[in-house]
C-alpha positions in Angstrom: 58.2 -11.7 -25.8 55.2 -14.6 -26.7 52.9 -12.3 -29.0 50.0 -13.9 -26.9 51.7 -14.2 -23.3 49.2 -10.8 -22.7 46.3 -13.2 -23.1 46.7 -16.6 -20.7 44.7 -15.9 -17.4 46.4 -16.5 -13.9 46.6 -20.0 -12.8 43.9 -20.1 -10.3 45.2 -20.9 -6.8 43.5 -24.4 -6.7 46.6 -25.5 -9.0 46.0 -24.6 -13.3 43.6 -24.4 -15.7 41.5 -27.2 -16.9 42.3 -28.8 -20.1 39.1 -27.3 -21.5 40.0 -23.6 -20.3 43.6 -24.2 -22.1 42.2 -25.6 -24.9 39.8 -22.5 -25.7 42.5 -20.5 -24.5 45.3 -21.9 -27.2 42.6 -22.6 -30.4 43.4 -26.5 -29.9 41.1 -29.5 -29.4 41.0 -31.0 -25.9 41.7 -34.1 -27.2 44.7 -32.7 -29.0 46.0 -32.0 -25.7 45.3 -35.3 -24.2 46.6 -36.7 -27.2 50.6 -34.8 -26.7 50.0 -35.7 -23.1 49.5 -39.3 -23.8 51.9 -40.0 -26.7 54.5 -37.1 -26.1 54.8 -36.2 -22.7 53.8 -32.5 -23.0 51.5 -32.6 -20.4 50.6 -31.0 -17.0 53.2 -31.5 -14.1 50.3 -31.9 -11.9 47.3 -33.8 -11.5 44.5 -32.9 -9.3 43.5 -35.9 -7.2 46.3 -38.1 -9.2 43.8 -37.6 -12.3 42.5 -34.4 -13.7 44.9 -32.7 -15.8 45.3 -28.9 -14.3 47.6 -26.8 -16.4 49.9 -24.1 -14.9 51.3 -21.2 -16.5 55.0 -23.6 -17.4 52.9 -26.0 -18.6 50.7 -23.4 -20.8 54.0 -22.0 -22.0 55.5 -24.5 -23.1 52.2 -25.9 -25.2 52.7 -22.2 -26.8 56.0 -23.1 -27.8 54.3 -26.3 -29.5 51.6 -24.5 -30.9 54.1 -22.4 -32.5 56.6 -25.0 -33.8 53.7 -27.4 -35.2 51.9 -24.3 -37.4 55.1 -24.2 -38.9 55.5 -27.1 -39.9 57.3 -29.5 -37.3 55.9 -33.0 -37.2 54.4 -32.9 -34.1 57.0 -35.9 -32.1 59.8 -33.8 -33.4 58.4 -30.6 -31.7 57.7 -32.3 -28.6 61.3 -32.5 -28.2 62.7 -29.6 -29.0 59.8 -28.4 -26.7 60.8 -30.8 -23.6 64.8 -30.5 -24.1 64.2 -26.4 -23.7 62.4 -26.9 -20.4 64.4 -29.6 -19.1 66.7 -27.3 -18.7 69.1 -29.4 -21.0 71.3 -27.0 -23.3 71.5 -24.2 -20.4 76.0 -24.5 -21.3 75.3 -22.3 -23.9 75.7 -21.7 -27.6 76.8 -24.5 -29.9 76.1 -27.7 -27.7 74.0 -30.4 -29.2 71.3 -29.3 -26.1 71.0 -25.9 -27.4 70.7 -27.0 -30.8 68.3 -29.4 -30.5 66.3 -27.2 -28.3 65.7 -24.8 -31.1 67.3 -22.3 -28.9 69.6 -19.2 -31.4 71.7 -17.9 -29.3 73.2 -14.3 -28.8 76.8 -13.0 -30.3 77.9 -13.4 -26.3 77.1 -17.1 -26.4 73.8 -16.6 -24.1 70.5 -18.0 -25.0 68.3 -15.6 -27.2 64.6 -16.3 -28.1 63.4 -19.6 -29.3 63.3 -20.1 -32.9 61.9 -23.2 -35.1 64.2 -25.8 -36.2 65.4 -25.3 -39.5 63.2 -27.7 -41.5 60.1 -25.8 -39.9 61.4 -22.0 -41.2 61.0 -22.9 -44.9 57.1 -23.5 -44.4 56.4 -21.0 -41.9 52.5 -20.7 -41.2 50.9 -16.8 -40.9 51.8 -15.0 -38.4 48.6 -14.6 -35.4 45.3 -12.6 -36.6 44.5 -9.7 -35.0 41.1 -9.8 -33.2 41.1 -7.1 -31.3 39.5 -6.9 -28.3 37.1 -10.0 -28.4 36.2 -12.7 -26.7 38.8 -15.3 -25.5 37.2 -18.0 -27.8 37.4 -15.5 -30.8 41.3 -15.8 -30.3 41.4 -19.4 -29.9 39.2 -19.6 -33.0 41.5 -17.4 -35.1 44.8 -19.7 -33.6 43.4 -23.0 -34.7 42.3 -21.6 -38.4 45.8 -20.3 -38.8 47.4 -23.6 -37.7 44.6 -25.1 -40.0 43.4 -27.4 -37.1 40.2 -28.8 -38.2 38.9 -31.0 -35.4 40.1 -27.7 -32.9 37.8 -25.3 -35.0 35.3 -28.0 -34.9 34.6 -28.5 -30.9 35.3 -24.5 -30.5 32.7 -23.7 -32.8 30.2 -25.7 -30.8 31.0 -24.8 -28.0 30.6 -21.1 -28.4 27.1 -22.1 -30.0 26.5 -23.9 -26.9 27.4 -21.3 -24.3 26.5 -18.3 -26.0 23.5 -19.3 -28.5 23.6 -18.1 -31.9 23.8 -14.8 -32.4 26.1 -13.7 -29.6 28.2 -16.7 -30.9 28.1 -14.6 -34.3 28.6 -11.4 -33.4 31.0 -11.7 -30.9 33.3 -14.9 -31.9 32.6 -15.8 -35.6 32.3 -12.8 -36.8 35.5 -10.8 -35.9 37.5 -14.3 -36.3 36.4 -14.2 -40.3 36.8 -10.3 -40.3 40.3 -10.9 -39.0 40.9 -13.3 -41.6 39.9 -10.6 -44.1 41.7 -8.3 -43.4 44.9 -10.6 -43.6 44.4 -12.2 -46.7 43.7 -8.3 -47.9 47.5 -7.7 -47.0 49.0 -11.1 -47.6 47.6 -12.0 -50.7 47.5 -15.5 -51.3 48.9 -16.2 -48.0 46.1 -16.5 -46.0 44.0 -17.1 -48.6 43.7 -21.3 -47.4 42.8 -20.3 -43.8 40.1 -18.0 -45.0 38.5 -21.2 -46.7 39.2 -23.5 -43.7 37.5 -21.3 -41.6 34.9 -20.3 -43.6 34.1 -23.9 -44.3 33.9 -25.0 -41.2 31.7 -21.8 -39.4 29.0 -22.7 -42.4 29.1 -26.6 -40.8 28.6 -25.1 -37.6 25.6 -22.7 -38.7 24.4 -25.6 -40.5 23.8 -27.7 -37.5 21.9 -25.7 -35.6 18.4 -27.4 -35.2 15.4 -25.2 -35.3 14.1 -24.9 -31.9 10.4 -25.4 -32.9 8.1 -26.1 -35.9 6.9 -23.0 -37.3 3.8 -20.8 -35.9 0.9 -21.6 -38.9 0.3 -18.0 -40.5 4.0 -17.1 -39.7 5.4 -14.9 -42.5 8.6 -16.2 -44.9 11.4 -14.9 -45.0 13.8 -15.3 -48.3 17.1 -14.6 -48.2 19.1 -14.0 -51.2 22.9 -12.9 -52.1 22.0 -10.3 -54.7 23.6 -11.2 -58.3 27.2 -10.9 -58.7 27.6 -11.6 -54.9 29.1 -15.2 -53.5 29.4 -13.7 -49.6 26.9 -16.1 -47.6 28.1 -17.0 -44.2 26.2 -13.8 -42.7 22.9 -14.9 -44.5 23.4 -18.5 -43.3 23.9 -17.1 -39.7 20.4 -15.0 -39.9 18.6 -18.1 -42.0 19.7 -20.6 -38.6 18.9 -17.9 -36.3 15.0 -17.8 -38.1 14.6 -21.3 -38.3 16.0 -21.7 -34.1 13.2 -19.4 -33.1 10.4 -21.5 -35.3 10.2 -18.7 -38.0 10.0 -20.2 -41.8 12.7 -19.3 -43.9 13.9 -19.9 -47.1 17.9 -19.7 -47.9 18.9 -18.9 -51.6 22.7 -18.4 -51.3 24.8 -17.0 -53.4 25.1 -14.7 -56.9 21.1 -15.1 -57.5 19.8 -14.0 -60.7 17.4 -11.4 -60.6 14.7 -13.0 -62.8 15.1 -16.7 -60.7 14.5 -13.9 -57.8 11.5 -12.8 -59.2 10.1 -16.1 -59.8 11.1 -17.2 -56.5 8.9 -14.3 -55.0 5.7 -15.1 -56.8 5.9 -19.0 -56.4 6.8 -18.4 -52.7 4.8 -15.2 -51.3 7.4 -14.6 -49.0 6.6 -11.8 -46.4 9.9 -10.0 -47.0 13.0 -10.6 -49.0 16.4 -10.1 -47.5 19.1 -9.2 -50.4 23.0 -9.5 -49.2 25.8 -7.2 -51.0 29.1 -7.8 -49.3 30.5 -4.5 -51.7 29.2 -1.5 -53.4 29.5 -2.8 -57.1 27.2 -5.9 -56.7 24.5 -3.7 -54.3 21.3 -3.1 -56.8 19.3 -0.4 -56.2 17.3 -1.1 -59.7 16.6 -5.1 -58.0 15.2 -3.5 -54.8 12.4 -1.7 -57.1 11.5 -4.7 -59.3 11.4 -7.0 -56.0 9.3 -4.1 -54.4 6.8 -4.0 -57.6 6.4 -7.9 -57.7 2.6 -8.9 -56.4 1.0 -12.0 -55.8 -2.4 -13.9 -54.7 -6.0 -13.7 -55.8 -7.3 -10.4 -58.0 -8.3 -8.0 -55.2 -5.9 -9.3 -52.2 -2.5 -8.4 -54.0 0.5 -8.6 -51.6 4.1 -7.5 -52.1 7.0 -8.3 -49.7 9.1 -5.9 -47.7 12.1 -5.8 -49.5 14.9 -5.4 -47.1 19.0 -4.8 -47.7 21.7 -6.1 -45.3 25.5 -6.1 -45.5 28.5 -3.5 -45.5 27.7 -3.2 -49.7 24.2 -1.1 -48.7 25.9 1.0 -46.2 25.1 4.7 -46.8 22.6 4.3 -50.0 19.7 2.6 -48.8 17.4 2.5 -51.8 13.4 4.4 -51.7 11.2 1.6 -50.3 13.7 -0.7 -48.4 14.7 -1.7 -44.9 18.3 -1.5 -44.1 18.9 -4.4 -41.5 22.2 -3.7 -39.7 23.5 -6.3 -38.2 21.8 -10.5 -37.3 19.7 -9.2 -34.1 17.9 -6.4 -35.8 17.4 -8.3 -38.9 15.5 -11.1 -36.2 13.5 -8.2 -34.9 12.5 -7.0 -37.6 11.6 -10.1 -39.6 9.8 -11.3 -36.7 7.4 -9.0 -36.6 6.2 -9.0 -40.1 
């Protein structure tokens, strides 16, 4: 059985899905679709009013079965085939005829059809297996499908998409998030097998976060906020997600990024006068209690009007050992709460 047949929706009774509704259901770009419709033929049998693609549940199966023989590693044209000679029904006279063989079709020891398997130049650069998300959002799976095909322009238009239906930080929390912690957890137990679509993704949810537009010019008097990986730590993307967050809701913020020494800290702190400080540790080795206090001890402005910030900790690394003095910000919306009210 198709590890993902579980997932597709019922085609509605108007006649399919729409090619965007496939395409966040699969993890590939619309225009990908159009594209094997145009040049290949694997395409909707359907049109609604002779020109809107709708996609029924053959149609969706049998882009699965392209999905799968592209990721690993069949030129697309040469997958189109082997997809269209298995649902043509060509090769249905059973094992070793040139149908069933070039339908990528192994057969059984009785001579009946088995499962589909890729051709044989496709099984030596087999792509990683599916990610397991759990139960998230459907866009979290199609997210996780185009990183492990490496699809680029797919984790592209998903990205903004999500950004565009959801905003931010429900986009974060409930797409982004468990896609890259699915990734994790992979390249945890693959080793350096996943390691490629970690980076691919990871590069390209930064992009996203990066082009999100601050919704307004700050308030005048508004506090800053600087956010900082603590030293030692190169973890960023849930910083960058909290630093677009701030500047979308007009708040000033100032991003830092990764492994910052603790003395350019400092000196950012004084030359700054932020109103809090937000320190990152992914683990438990690079989490600092001892750069929580000298943060908490730094002062600026005039002799008689000192100020310190409010140092505050995020990330799995402070989990259970919050350090004497600091706020302990679990997750993007209470880290915007609470930075927005100092």
């Amino acid at each position: 059985m198709d590890p993902t047949s579980d997932l597709l929706p019922e085609a509605p009774a108007d006649g399919g899905l729409t090619t965007g509704a496939v395409a966040r259901l699969l993890g590939v770009a619309p225009t990908t679709l159009r594209s094997w419709d145009r040049r290949y033929g694997i395409g909707p049998a359907a049109r609604q009013d002779g020109r809107h693609r709708r996609w029924t549940g053959a149609d969706i199966a049998a882009l699965r079965h392209m999905c799968a023989l592209t990721s690993a590693g069949l030129p697309p044209a040469e997958a189109a085939r082997t997809v269209l000679a298995r649902t043509s029904g060509v090769g249905s006279s059973g094992a070793g005829t040139p149908a069933a063989a070039s339908s990528g079709v192994e057969t059984a020891g009785d001579g009946s059809a088995g499962a589909p398997a890729p051709p044989r130049s496709a099984r030596a650069s087999r792509a990683p297996g599916l990610l397991p998300v759990g139960r998230a959002r459907q866009e979290c799976r199609g997210l996780a499908r185009a990183a492990v095909r490496l699809d680029a322009p797919a984790l592209d238009e998903l990205l903004t998409a999500v950004l565009d239906r959801y905003g931010l930080p429900a986009a974060w929390d409930e797409v982004m998030m468990p896609a890259l912690h699915a990734v994790g957890r992979k390249w945890e137990t693959a080793g350096e097998r996943y390691i490629e679509v970690e980076h691919l993704l990871s590069w390209h949810v930064s992009g996203a976060l990066r082009g999100v537009t601050a919704g307004r010019a700050p308030a005048p008097g508004a506090g800053l906020a600087l956010l900082a990986c603590v030293p030692g730590e190169t973890h960023t993307l849930a910083l960058e997600a909290l630093a677009a967050t701030l500047a979308h809701q007009g708040l000033p913020v100032r991003m830092f990024g990764a492994a910052v020494p603790a003395g350019a800290l400092e000196d950012a702190v004084r030359r700054t006068g932020p109103a809090a400080v937000v320190l990152w540790a992914q683990s438990r080795k690079t989490a600092s209690p001892a750069l929580v206090a000298r943060l908490d001890a730094v002062e600026w402005g005039v002799r008689g009007a000192r100020r310190r910030p409010v140092v505050c900790v995020a990330g799995p690394g402070w989990a259970g050992r919050q350090p004497p003095g600091a706020r302990y910000l679990s997750g993007l919306a209470d880290a915007v709460d609470t930075l927005a009210t100092l």
